[in-house]
N, C-alpha and C positions, 0 to 999 in steps of 0.2 A: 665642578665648574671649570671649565675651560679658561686656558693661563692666557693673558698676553705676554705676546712675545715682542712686544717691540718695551723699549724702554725709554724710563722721563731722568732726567737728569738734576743735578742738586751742587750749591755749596754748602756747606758746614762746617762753621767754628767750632775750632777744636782747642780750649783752651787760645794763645795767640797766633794761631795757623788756621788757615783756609784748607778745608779738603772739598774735591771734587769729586762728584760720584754718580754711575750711574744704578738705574734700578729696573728690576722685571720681575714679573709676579710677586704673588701675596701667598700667605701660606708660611712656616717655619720659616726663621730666616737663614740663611749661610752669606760668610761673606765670602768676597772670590776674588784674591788678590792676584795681579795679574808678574808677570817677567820684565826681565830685566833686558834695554831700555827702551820701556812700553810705557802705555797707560792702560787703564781700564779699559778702552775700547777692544783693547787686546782678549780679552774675555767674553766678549759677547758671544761665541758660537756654543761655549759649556754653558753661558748663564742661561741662554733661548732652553737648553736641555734639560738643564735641571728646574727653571721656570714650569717646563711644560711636564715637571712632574709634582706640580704643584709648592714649589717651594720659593721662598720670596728673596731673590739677588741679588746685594748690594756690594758693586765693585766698587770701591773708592782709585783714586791714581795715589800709590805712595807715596811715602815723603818726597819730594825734591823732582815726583816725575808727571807729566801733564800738566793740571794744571794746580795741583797742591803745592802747597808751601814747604819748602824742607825743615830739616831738623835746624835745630841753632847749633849739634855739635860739630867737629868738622870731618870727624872719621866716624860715621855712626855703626855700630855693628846691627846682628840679627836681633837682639833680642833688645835693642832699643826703636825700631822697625817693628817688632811685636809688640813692646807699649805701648806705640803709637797706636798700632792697628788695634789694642783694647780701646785706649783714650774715644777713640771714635765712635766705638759701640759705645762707648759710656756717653757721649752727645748725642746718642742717636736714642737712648733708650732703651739699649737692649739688654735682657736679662740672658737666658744662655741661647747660642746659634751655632751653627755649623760653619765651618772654612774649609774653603778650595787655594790651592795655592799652586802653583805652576814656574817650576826654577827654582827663579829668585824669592817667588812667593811662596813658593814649597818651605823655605827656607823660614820665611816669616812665620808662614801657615803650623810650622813646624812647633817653632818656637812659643807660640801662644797655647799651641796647647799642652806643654807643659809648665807655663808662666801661669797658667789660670785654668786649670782643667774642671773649675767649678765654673767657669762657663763654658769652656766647649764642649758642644755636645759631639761631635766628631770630626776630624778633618780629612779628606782628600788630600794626596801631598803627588802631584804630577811631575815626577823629574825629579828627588829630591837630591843634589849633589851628597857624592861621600866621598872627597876628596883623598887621594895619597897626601903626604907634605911635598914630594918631588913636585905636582901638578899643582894643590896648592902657591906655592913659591916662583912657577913656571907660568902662571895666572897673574898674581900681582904684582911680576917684572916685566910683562908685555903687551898685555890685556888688554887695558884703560889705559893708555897716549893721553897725553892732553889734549882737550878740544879747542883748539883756539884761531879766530877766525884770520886770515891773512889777507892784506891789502888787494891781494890780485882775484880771490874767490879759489884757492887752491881747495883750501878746506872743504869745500864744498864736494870734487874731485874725491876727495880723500872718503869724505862720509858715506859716496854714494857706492865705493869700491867695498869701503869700509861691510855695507851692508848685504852685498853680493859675497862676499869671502864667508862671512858670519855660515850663510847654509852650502857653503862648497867645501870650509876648512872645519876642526875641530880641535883645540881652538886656531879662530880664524888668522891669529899670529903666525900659525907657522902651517905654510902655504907648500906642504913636502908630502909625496904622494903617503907617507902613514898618515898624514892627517884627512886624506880627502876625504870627503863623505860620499854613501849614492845617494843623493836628491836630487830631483829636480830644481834647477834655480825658480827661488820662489816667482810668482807671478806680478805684473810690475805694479799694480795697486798694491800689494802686500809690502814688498820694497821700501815704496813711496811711504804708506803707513808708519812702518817703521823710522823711515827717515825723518820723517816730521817729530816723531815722536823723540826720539835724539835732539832733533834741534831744538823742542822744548823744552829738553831737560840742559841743553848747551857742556861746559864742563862739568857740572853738577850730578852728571849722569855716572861718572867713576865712583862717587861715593854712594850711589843708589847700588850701583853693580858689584864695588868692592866687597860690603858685606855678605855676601853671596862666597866669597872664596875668602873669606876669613871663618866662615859659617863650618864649626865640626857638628857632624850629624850625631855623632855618637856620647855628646857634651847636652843632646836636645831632646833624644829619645826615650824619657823616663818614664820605667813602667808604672810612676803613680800620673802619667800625661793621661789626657784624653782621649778614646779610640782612633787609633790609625788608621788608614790605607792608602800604603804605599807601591805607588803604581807608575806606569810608563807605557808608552804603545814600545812594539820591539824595537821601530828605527829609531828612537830617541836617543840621543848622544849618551844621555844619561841613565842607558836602560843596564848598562852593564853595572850601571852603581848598586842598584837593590840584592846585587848576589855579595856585596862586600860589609852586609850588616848581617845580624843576627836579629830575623824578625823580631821574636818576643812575642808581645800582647799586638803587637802590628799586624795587620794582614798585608799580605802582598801582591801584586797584580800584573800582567802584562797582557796585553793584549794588540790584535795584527793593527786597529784603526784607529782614530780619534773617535770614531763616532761609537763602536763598540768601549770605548776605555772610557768614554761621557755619559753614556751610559749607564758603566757599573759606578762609576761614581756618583750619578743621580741614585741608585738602589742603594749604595749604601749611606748615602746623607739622608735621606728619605725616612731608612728605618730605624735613625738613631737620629730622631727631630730635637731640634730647638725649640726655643717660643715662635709661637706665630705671631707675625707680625702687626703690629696695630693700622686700622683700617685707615687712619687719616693721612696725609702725605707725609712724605719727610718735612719735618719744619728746618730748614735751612737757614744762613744765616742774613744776616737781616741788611745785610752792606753788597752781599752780589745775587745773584740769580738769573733764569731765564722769564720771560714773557713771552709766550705767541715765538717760541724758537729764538729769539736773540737774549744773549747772552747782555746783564746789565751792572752796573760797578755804580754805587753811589749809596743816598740815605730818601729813604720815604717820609721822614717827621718834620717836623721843622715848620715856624713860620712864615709867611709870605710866598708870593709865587712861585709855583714850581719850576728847577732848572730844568733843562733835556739839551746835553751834549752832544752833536755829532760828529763823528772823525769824516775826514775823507776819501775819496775813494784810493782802495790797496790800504788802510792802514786798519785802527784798531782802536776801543775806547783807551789801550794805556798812555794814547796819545795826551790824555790829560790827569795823568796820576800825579805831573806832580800842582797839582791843582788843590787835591782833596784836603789837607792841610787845613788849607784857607778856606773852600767854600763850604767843606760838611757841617752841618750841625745848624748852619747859619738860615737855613733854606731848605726843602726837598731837593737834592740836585739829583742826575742820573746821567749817566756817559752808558748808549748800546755801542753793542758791536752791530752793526750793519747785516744785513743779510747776506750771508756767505762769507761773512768777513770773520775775523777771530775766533771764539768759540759759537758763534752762532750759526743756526743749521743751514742748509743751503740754500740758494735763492729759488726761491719755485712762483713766487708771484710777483707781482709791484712790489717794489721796495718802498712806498709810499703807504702803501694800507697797511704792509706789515707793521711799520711802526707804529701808525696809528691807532690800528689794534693792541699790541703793546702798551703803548702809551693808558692806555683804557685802562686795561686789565691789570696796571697800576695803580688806577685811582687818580693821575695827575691830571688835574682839571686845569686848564688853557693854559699849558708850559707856555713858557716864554723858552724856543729851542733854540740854541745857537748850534754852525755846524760849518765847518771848514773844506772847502773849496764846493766838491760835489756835496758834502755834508750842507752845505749854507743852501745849492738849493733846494733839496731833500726839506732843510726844516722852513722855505719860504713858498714850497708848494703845500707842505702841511699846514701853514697859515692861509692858506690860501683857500685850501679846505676845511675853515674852522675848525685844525683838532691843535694849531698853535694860537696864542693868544700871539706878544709879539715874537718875529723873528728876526734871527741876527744870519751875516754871511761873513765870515772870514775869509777874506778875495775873493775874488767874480769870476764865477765862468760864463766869459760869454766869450764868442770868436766871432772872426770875419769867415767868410767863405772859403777859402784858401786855407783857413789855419783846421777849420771844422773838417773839412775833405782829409787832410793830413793825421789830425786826432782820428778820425772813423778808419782810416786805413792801417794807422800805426802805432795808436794810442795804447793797445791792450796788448802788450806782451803774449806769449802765448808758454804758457807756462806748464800745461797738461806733463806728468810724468814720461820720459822717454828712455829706453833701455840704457843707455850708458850716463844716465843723470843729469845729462846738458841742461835739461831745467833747472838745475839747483842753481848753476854758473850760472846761468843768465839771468835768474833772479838778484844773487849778488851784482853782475853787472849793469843791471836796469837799475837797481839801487845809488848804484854807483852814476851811472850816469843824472840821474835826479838831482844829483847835489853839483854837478858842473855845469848842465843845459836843459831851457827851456823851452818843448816840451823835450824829455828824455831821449827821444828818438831822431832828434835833429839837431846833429855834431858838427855842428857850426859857429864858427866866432859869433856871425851875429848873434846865435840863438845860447851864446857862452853869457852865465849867470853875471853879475857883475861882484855878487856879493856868495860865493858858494857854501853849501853848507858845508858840516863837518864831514871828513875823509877819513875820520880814525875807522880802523875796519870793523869794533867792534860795531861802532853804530851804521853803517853800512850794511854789516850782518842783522841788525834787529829788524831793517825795514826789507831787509830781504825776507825775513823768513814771514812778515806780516804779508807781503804781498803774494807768499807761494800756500798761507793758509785762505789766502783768496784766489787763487790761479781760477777757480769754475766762475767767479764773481765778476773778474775784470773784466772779461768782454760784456756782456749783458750791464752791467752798472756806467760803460763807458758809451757803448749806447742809449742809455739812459737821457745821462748829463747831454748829449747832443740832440736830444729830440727835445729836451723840455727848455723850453726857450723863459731864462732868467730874467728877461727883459718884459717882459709881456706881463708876467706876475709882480715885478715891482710895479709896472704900474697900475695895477688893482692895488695891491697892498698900502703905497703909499708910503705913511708917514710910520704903519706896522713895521717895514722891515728895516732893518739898520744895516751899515755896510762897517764892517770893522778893516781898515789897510796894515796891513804888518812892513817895515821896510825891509828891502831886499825879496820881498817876496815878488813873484812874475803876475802873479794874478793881483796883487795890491796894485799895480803900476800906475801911473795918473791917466794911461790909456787905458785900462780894464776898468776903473772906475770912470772914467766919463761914458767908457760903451753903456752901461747901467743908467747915466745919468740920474745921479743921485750924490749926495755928498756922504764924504765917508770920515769916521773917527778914527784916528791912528788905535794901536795896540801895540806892546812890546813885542819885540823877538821871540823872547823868551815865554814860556806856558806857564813858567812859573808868577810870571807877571800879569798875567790876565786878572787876577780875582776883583782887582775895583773894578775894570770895566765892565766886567759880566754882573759883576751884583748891581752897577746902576743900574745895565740892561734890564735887569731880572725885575727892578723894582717894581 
């Protein structure tokens, strides 16, 4: 039977953590944990290989990296990284499988299958370090810097250099012609990749990477473990490590490519299979998942009208976590991520049917959607299309002719990856600018907030990096909001839509509500405040 190669993605509770994970083909299973500081997406080029040799891949993202929940301890080593990565086969179902591991996953990969070689049936170990103590100790003095965001967007600077030195140096600390490598500087998608993936994991990324160089190979390799093979392509940093063990029951391997060394690695998981996988989907956990490609945060039971949260344009549904508290349990609620926005896939059609399809293939019959700024009118043209019962807008977008010409010309950042990282910076800086003036791009008293928001850098950094896991999103959703005229549909709508004003906010103003002409009901500041007035709404 011919494998798919493309993959569907999942949460799962794991005991009180969230993992995230992607999957391909059916067939035995292997898991395929990915390096360090990656997620799973890092893996898809071995999982398409080994998929397509019939065998069924499930990359989870680590503790503490994408979009899993880290550990609770604060320095986790390797072989608490391998409990985990059992715990999860154990929510998932699975009796024995195969592991792939690469680096820092080599590490993990390593470690389970002598923690539990009555499940693994065998592991691939790509890379796996065998540290001197010299290199050890020269690792976790200069390695992992703290990541901490700076009020001007330096960091930002720092992470993008940070990720060019990574394939130029070895390690990328010490920048002296013995460390140089021969590679090519990786290509600027791959960069970017990685970039984002660091900013998801933020400081949290030193304790994903440190167990990795506290990780002794020779404390991991017991010949009552589970079959080896330990392999490297020749240019891998860490190809010289496989001559500093003493195979044993391990095989060993090098080879000239990636694609010849994914290979043998598909031959040998193949011929020492796990359980095949059960035919039905992953059951995932029951508080997040995807619908129709957008990623959702909330609960499906509950009595009374269904909730549907929408964030605004450039942010994210965690725009309302600290919500959950109060409204789960009480109600079906649901917060997406937007098309192209968070984790959800990218925009390829209307953002309006996407959700609505969504919305379906949840089962939530005539949500009452609330949705903030371009979210409010995303959920008043969904009402407008009978797939909301009522809706709600938190501030109005609507503008004069003048303000709309300015938004269409200079609203949408241009955020696309560029060689020396300037997108990062200017994502912190667009961030930055949001919280002084409105709209962001017009640095003028008059257009200076009167009420700004916060300037701490951490939260600067959080809506920066929301707005760069949208960068393909913003122009197309900011042409959007200007074509679909807010004013037209309230007056179809009527007494269906409600206008919620927040103070300080630009679009609450008493002029953006009277362009609407409609009256509007105040709302706190604060998100944490909302829950009465959404549950009246909802009623």
């Amino acid at each position: 039977m011919k494998q798919s190669l493309t993959s569907s993605r999942h949460f799962v509770a794991v005991g009180d953590r969230i993992v995230h994970c992607r999957r391909w083909g059916e067939g035995p299973v292997v898991l395929a944990v990915h390096g360090s500081p990656q997620s799973s997406r890092a893996v898809a080029g071995v999982a398409e290989v080994l998929a397509g040799r019939g065998l069924c891949v499930i990359a989870p993202d680590t503790p503490g990296a994408g979009l899993s929940t880290p550990l609770s301890m604060g320095a986790p080593e390797t072989g608490d990284f391998a409990r985990a990565l059992l715990a999860f086969a154990d929510a998932l179902g699975l009796g024995r499988f195969g592991v792939y591991g690469f680096h820092t996953g080599a590490c993990t990969a390593c470690a389970l299958a002598t923690l539990a070689p009555e499940r693994v049936a065998a592991a691939a170990l790509e890379g796996l370090p065998v540290w001197t103590e010299q290199e050890r100790a020269d690792f976790l003095a200069n390695y992992l810097p703290p990541f901490a965001p700076s009020w001007d967007g330096a960091h930002m600077a720092w992470l993008w250099a940070r990720m060019e030195e990574q394939v130029l140096f070895f390690p990328w600390s010490d920048p002296t012609p013995r460390s140089r490598l021969a590679y090519d500087l990786s290509p600027l998608d791959r960069l970017h990749a990685n970039a984002m993936d660091l900013l998801q994991s933020g400081d949290g990324y030193r304790a994903v990477y440190r167990a990795a160089f506290t990780f002794r190979a020779e404390d991991w390799l017991s010949p009552a473990g589970a079959p080896r093979l330990l392999m490297a392509t020749r240019d891998d940093v860490l190809a010289a490590h496989l001559g500093r063990l003493t195979a044993g029951r391990n095989e060993t391997l090098v080879r000239d490519s990636v694609a010849e060394l994914h290979a043998a690695a598909a031959d040998y998981l193949a011929k020492r299979p796990g359980d095949v996988s059960r035919a039905e989907p992953i059951q995932g956990d029951a508080g997040r998942g995807f619908s129709n490609g957008l990623t959702w945060r909330g609960t499906l039971a509950g009595p009374g009208r269904p909730l549907v949260l929408l964030h605004g344009w450039g942010d994210d549904h965690t725009r309302f976590d600290a919500l959950w508290a109060r409204l789960e349990g009480r109600r079906p609620v649901v917060a997406f991520d937007l098309s192209g926005h968070g984790a959800s896939t990218p925009m390829t059609g209307d953002v309006v049917t996407t959700l609505a399809e969504a919305i379906g293939d949840l089962g939530l019959a005539a949500p009452a959607i609330v949705g903030e700024g371009t979210g409010g009118q995303i959920a008043a043209a969904l009402a407008d299309q009978g797939v909301a019962g009522p809706a709600a807008t938190i501030g109005v977008e609507v503008h004069g002719p003048a303000r709309r010409a300015a938004i269409a010309r200079h609203g949408a950042p241009a955020l696309a990856p560029e060689w020396d990282g300037a997108h990062l910076v200017r994502a912190f800086r667009v961030a930055r600018r949001e919280r002084l003036f409105h709209p962001w791009f017009d640095a003028t008293a008059a257009a200076a907030l009167a009420e700004p928001g916060s300037l701490e850098a951490a939260d600067v950094h959080r809506r920066a990096v929301r707005l760069l896991r949208a960068a393909d999103a913003l122009s197309p959703l900011n042409t959007w909001r200007l074509e679909h005229d807010l004013g037209g549909v309230a007056r179809r709508l009527g007494e269906r839509l409600t206008v919620f004003a927040q103070a300080g906010d630009p679009l609450s103003s008493p002029a953006q509500v009277a362009a609407l002409g409609v009256p509007a009901l105040p709302l706190p500041t604060a998100v944490s405040g909302w829950a009465s007035a959404l549950e009246a709404f909802a009623s």
